[in-house]
TIBABA-484519 format. One record per residue (C-alpha): residue number from 0; residue in one letter; chain; x, y, z. Coordinates in steps of 0.2 Angstrom, whole numbers. Layout:
<sites>
(NUM, a, A, (X, Y, Z))
...
</sites>
This chain:
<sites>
(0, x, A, (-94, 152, 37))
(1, x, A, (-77, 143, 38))
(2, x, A, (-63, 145, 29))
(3, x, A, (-56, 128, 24))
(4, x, A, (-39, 123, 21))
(5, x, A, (-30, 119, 5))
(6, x, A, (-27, 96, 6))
(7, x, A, (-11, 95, -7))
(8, x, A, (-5, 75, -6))
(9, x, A, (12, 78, -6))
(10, x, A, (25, 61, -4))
(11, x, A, (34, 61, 11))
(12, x, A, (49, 48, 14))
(13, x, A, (36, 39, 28))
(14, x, A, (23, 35, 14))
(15, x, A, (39, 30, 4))
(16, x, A, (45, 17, 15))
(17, x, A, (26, 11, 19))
(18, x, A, (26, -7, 27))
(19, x, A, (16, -14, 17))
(20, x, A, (25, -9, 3))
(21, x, A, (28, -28, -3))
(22, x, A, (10, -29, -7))
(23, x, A, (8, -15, -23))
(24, x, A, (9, -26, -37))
(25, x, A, (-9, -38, -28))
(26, x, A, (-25, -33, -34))
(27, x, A, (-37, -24, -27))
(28, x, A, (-49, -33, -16))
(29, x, A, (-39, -49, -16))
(30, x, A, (-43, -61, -1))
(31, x, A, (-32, -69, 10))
(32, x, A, (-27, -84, 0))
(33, x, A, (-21, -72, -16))
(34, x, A, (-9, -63, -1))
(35, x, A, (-4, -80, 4))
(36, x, A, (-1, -86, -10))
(37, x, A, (8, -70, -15))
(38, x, A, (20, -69, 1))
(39, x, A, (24, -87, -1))
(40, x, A, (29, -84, -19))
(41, x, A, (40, -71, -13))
(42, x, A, (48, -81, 0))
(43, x, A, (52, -95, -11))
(44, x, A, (63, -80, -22))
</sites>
């Protein structure tokens, strides 16, 4: 038998400055043409 170890999500500033971070507020499972459309909307801003 193995012990296993503890998982605790903590936030640390990398998760914080994700790259993708721009794309939280697209739903889940949206295609390409939603992100298009998104990142041009963006861009227009």
């Amino acid at each position: 038998m193995t012990d296993s170890a503890e998982c605790k999500a903590t936030t640390t500033e990398q998760d914080e400055q994700r790259d993708d971070a721009h794309l939280d507020d697209i739903e889940e499972g949206a295609g390409c043409t939603e992100i298009w459309e998104h990142l041009a909307e963006k861009r227009e801003e």
